[in-house]
C-alpha positions in Angstrom: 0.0 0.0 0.0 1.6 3.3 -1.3 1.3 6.3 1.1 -1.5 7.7 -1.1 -3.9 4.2 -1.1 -3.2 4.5 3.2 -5.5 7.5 2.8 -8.3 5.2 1.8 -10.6 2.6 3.5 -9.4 -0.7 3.2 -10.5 -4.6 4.0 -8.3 -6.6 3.7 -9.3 -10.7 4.3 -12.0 -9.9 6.5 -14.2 -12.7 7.8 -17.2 -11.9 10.4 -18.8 -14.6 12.0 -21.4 -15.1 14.9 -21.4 -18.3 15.9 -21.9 -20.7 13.4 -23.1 -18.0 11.5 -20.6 -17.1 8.8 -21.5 -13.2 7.8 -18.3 -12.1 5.1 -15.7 -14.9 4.3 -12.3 -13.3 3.6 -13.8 -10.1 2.1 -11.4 -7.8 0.2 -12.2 -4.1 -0.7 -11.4 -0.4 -0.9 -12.9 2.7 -0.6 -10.9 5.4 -1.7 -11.6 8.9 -0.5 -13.5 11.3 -2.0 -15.1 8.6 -3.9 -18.5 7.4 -3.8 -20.0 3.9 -3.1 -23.5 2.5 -3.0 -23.7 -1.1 -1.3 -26.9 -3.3 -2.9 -27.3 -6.9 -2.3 -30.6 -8.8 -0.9 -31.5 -8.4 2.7 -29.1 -10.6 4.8 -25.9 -10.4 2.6 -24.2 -8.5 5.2 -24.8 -4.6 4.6 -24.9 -3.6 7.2 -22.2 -5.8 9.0 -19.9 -4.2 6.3 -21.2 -0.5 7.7 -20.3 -1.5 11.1 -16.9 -2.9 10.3 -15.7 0.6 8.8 -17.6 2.7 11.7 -15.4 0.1 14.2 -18.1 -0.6 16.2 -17.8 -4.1 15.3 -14.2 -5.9 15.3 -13.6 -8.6 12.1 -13.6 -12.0 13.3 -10.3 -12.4 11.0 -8.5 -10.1 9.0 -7.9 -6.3 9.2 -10.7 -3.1 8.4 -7.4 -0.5 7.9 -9.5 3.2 8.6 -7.2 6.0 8.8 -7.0 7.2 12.6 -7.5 11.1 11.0 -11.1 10.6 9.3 -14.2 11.2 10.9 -17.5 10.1 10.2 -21.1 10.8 10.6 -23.9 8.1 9.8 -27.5 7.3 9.2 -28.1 4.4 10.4 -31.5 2.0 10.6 -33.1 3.1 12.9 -32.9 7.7 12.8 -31.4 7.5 16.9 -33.2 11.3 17.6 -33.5 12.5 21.1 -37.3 12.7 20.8 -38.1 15.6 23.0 -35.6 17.7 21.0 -36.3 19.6 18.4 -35.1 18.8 15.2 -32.7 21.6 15.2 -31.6 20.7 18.3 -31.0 17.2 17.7 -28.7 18.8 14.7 -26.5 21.2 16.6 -25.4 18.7 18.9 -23.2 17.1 16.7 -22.4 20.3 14.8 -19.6 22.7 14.9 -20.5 26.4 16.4 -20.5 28.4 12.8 -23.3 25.7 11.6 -26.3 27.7 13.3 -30.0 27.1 14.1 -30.7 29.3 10.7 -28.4 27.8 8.8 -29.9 24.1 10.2 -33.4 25.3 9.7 -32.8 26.2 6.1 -30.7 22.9 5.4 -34.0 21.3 7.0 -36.4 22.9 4.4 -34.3 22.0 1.5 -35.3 18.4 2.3 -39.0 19.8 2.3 -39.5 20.0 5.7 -41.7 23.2 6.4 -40.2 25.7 8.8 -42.9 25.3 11.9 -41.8 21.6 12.1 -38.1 22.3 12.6 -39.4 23.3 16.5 -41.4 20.7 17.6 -40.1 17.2 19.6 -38.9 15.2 16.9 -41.3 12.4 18.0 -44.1 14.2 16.8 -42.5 14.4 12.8 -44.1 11.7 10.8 -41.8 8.9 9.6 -40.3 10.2 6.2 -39.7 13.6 8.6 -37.8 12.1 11.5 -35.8 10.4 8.3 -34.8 13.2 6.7 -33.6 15.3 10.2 -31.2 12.1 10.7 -29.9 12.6 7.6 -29.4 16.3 7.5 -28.1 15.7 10.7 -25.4 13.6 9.3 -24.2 15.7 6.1 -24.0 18.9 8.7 -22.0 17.5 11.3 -18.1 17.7 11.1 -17.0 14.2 9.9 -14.5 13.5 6.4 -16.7 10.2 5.7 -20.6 9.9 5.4 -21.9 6.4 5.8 -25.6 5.7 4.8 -27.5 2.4 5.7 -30.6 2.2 3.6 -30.5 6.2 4.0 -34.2 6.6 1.8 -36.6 4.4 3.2 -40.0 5.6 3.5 -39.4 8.8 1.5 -41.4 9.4 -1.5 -40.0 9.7 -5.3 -40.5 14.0 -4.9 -39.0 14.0 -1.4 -36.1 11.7 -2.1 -35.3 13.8 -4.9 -34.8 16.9 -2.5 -32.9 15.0 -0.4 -30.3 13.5 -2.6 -29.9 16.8 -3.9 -29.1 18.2 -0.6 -26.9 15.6 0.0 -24.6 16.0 -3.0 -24.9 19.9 -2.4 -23.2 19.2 0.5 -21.3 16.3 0.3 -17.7 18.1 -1.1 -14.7 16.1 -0.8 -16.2 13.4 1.3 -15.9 9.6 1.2 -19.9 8.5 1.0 -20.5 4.9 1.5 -24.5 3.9 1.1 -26.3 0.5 1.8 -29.5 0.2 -0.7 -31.2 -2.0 -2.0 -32.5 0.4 -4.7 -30.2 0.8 -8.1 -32.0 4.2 -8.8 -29.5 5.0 -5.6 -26.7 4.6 -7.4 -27.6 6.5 -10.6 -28.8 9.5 -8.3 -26.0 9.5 -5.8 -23.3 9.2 -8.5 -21.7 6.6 -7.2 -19.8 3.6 -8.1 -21.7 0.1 -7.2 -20.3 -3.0 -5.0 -22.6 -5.9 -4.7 -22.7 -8.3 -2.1 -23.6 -11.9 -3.1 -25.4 -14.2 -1.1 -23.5 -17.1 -2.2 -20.1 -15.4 -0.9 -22.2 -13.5 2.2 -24.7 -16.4 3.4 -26.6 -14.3 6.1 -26.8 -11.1 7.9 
């Protein structure tokens, strides 16, 4: 590895298992950064194990996950993981740096099409496709060099997706962006290159 690839994301050999339960077998990749990777494969392929690997908040069974100890990251995950009697503005500047401020939240907020009198009520009262959308805005604001997205767009519809991919890639810059989907429209919209995971190489989730 030349001093240029050490910038990057690597896997190298990587094998998860729980149990019995063999996840990724001696899994090899890269993600170079600045670049842009969506993640498809059918539910249990291991997705999301692959997320968690690179966020280091699960350890490889075998075989080295090589993140550089300078990046930081932000992520959407599953489930959204808002404080639900905060505010959706609130629940942003908590992870964001001092210049990014409640006006500059609330506007980042409506360019997802969420209206203005919704940015200041508890989060738990924001429908679904709401509460989605503040998780990922929260995650493109906060101060991180690598974005990681697990199945970012559920529940958002075709006009609403839309707005938020193009906040997204407004805002994205130089940043490494690695997204699980199941949706190959994700790919084409996010302008990203596409890894699959195979079931026959990644037996379960």
């Amino acid at each position: 590895m030349n001093s240029k690839d050490s910038d990057g994301i690597h896997l190298f050999c990587v094998s998860v298992s729980f149990g019995s339960n063999h996840v990724l077998t001696n899994f090899s990749t890269c993600f170079p950064i600045g670049s842009r990777t969506c993640i498809m494969g059918p539910s249990g392929c291991g997705k999301t194990t692959l997320l968690r690997l690179i966020l280091g908040i699960l350890p490889p069974s075998r075989g080295i996950v090589y993140v550089p100890s300078f990046r930081k990251f932000s992520a959407v995950f599953q489930e959204d993981r808002l404080l639900d009697s905060f505010h959706a503005v609130d629940n942003i500047r908590l992870v964001c740096r001092r210049k990014v401020t409640p006006s500059l939240i609330e506007a980042a907020l409506m360019e997802t099409g969420i209206p203005q009198k919704s940015c200041y009520i508890p989060v738990r009262e924001l429908s679904g496709g709401m509460a989605r959308r503040v998780a990922i805005v929260r995650a493109v604001l906060a101060d991180s060099d690598v974005l990681l997205m697990d199945e970012p767009f559920k529940g958002l519809d075709p006009e609403t997706k839309s707005k938020t991919i193009c906040f997204i890639l407004k805002n994205l810059k130089n940043r490494t962006l690695i997204a699980a989907t199941h949706q190959q429209e994700d790919v084409e919209l996010l302008q990203a290159d596409l890894l699959k995971l195979d079931m026959q190489d990644f037996p379960s989730k």
